[in-house]
ROKETOR-320381 format. One line per 8 residues: number of its first residue (from 0); their letters; for each residue z, y, x of C-alpha. Coordinates in nm, 2 decimals, always signed. Example, Ala and Ser with C-alpha at 12.3 -4.5 7.8 and 13.67 -1.06 7.14 Angstrom:
2
0	as	+0.78:-0.45:+1.23 ~ +0.71:-0.11:+1.37;
This chain:
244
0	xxxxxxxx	+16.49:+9.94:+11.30 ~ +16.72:+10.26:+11.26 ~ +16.56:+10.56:+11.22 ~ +16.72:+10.91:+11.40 ~ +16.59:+11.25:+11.32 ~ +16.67:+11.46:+11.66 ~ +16.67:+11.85:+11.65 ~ +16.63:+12.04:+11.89;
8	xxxxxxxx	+16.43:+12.36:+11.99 ~ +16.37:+12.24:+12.37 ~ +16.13:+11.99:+12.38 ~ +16.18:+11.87:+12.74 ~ +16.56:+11.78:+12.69 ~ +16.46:+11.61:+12.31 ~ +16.12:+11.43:+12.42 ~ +16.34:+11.25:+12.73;
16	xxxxxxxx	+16.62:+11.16:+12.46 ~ +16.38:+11.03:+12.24 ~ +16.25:+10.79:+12.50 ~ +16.61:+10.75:+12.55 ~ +16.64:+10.57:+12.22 ~ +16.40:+10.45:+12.18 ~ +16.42:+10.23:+12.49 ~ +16.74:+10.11:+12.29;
24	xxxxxxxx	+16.55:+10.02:+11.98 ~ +16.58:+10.36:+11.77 ~ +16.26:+10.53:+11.56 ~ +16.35:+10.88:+11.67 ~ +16.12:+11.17:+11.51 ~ +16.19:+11.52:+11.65 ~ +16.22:+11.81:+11.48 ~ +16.25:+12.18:+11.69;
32	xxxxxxxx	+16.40:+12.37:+11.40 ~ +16.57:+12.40:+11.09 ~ +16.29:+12.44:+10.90 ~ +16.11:+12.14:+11.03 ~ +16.41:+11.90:+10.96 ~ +16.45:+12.01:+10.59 ~ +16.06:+11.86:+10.57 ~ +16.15:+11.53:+10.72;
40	xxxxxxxx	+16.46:+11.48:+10.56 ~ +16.28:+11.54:+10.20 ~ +16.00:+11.34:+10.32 ~ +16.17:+11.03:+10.53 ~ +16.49:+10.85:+10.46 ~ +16.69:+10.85:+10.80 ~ +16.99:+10.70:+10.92 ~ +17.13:+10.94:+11.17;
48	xxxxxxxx	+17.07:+11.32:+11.23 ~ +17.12:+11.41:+11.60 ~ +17.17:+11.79:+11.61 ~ +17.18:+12.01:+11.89 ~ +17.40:+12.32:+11.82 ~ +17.20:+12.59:+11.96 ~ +16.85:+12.62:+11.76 ~ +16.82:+12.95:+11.81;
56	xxxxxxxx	+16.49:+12.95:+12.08 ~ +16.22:+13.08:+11.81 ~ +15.88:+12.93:+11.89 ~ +15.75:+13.26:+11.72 ~ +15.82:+13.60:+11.72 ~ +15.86:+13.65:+11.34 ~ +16.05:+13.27:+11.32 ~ +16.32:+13.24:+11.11;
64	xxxxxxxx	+16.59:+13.12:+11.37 ~ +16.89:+12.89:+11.16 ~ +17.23:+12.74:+11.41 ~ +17.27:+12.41:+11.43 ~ +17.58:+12.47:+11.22 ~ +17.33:+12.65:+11.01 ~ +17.12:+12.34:+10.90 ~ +17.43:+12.13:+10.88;
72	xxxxxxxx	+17.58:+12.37:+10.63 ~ +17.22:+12.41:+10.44 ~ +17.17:+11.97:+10.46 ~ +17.54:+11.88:+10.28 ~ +17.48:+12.20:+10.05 ~ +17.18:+11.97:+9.96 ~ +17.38:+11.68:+9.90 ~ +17.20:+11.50:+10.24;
80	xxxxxxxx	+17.52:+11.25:+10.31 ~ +17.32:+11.11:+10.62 ~ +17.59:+11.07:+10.92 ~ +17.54:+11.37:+11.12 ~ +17.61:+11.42:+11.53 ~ +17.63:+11.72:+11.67 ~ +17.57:+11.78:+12.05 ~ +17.58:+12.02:+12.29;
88	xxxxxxxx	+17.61:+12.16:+12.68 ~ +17.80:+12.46:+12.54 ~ +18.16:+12.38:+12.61 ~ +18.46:+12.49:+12.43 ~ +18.68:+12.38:+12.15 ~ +18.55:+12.66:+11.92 ~ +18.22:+12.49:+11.95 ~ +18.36:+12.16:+11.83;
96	xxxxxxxx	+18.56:+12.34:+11.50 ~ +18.29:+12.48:+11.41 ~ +18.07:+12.20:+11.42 ~ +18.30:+11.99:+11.24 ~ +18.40:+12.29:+10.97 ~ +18.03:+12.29:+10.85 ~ +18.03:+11.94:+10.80 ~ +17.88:+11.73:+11.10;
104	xxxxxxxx	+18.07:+11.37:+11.17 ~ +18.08:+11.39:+11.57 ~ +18.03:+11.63:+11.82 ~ +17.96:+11.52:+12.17 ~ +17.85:+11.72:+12.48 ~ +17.46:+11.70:+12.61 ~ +17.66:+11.62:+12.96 ~ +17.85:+11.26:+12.81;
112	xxxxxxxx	+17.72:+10.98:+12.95 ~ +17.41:+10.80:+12.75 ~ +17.66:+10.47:+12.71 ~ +17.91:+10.73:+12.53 ~ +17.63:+10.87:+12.28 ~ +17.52:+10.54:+12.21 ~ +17.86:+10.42:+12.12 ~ +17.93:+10.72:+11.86;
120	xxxxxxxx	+17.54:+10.67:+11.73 ~ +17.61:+10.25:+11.62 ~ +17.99:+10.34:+11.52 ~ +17.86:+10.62:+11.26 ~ +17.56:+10.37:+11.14 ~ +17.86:+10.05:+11.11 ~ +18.02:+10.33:+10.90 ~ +17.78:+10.43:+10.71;
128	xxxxxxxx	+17.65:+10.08:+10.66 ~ +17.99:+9.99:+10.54 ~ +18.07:+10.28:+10.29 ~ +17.68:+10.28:+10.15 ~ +17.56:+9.95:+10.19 ~ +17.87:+9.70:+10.10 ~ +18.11:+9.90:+9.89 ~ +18.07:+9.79:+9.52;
136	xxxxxxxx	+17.99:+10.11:+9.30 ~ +18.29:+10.08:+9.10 ~ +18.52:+10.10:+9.40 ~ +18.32:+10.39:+9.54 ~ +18.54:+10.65:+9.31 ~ +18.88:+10.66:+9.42 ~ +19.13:+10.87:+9.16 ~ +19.42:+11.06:+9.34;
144	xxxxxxxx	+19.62:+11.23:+9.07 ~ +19.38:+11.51:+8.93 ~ +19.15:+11.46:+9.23 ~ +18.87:+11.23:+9.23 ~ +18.73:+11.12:+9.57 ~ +18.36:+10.98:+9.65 ~ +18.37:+10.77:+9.96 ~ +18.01:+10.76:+9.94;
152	xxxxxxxx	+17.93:+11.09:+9.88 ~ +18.21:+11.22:+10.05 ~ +18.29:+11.47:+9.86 ~ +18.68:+11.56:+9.68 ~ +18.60:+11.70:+9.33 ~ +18.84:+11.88:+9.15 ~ +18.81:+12.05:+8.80 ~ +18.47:+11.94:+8.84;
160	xxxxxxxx	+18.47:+12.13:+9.16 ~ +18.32:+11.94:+9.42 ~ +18.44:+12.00:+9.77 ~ +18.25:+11.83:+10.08 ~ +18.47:+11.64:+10.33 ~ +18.41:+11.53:+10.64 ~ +18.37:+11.12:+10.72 ~ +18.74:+11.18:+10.90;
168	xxxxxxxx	+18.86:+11.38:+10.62 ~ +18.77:+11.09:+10.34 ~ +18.90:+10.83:+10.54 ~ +19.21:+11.02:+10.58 ~ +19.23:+11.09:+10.16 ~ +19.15:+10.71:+10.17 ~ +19.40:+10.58:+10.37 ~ +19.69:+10.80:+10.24;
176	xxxxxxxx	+19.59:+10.72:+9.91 ~ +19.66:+10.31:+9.96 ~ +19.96:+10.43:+10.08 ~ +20.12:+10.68:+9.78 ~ +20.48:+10.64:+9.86 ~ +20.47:+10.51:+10.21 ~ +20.46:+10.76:+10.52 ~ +20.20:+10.67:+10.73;
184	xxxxxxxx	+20.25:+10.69:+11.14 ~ +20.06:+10.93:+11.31 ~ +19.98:+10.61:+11.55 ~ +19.83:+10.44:+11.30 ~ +19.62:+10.74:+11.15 ~ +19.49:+10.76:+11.50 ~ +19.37:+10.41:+11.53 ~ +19.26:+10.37:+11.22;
192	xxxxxxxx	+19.06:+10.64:+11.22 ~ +18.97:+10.76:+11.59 ~ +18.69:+10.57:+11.78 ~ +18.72:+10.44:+12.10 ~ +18.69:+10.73:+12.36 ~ +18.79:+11.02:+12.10 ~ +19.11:+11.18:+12.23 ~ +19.37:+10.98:+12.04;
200	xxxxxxxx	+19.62:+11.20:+12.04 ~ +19.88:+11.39:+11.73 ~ +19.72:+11.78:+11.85 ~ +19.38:+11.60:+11.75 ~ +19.52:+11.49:+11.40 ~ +19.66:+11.82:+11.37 ~ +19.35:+12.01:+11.43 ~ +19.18:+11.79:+11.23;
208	xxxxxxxx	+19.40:+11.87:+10.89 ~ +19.44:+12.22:+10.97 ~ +19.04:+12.23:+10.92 ~ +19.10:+12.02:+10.59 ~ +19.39:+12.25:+10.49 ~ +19.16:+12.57:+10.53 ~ +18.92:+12.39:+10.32 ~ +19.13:+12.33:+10.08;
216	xxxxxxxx	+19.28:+12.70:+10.10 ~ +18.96:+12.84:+10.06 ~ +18.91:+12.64:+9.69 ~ +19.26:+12.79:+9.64 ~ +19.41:+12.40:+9.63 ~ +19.74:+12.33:+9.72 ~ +19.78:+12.08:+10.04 ~ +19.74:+11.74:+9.95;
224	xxxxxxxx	+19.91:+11.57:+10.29 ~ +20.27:+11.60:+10.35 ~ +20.40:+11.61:+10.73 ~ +20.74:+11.43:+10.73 ~ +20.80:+11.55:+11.06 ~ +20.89:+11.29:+11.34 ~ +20.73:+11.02:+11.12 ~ +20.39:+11.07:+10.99;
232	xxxxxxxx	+20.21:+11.19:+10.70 ~ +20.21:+11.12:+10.29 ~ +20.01:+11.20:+9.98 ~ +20.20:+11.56:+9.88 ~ +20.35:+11.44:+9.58 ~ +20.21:+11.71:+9.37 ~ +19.86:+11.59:+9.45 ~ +19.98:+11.30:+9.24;
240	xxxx	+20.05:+11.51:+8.94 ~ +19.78:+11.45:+8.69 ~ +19.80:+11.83:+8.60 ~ +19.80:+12.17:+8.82;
């Protein structure tokens, strides 16, 4: 049985998702802040984290109140790689960047259909499954020039800096990097790496590597993908350069 770990600070909308999943065959523990989530995740080995973005109801009046993005941020800092969702009824796009900037998987809104959540839950545990579970350790280290990517981990190290990526942001290093001298369609970046009822679309993939760009920025990293423009993307060839 698959075991989710769902925070959130209202316990009427968690306690009827919880019976939710578990009516689909999920253990579901709930957790109504940040604090109480870094206790199960040290104490129980889960295989999702369901997330809602706004924790911020304190339950006392001294509480410490952390964001969702908050605990996402403070569980990769910790090295937690479990596949994390984030979901909401707040609607807008800066919602969904910022989610994804502090290092959730997925972001889906509280309004989606239960079918929809469902979907992105068992897509993220086949991944997961697939990059823990199957992948021999030797081909879990993939070497990209001076760069060393983790699939597991997910993490880009560099200098023996290590820089945490997104699930969409290794499988785009991945993909690229079987592909050193070949430009890649945007099509196929999309398919490959989009699940079925994302927004397929090249303003998606370009949202998605301006977030990896400022990433990089920010470890003051030149840009690893080259747009060939009208074609697809590539490897930058100086990410291929064994020295800076």
């Amino acid at each position: 049985m698959k075991t989710i770990l769902l925070v959130d600070a209202d316990l009427v909308s968690s306690t009827g998702l919880q019976r939710t999943l578990r009516g689909f065959g999920f253990s579901v523990q709930i957790a109504e802040n940040a604090e109480a989530a870094h206790t199960a995740v040290s104490t129980t080995r889960f295989d999702l984290i369901l997330v809602d973005f706004d924790l911020s109801i304190p339950k006392q009046p001294r509480a410490q109140v952390t964001s969702g993005t908050g605990l996402v941020r403070e569980l990769r800092a910790a090295k937690v790689n479990t596949p994390i969702l984030m979901y909401t009824a707040l609607e807008a796009e800066w919602y969904e960047t910022a989610s994804l900037d502090a290092g959730a998987d997925d972001f889906i809104l509280k309004r989606a259909p239960k079918s929809t959540l469902l979907s992105r839950i068992h897509a993220h545990l086949r991944r997961y499954d697939r990059d823990v579970r199957k992948a021999p350790s030797s081909t879990r280290r993939l070497g990209i020039g001076r760069f060393v990517l983790d699939r597991t981990a997910r993490v880009l190290a560099v200098d023996e800096k290590p820089i945490p990526l997104t699930a969409r942001e290794t499988e785009l290093l991945e993909l690229l990097a079987a592909n050193p001298e070949r430009v890649v369609p945007t099509q196929e970046i999309l398919d490959k790496l989009w699940q079925e009822g994302d927004k397929k679309s090249s303003a998606a993939l370009n949202s998605a590597l301006k977030r990896f760009r400022q990433k990089l920025d920010e470890n003051q990293i030149q840009d690893l993908v080259e747009n060939v423009k009208g074609r697809g993307f590539k490897l930058a060839p100086s990410s291929l350069s064994q020295s800076s």
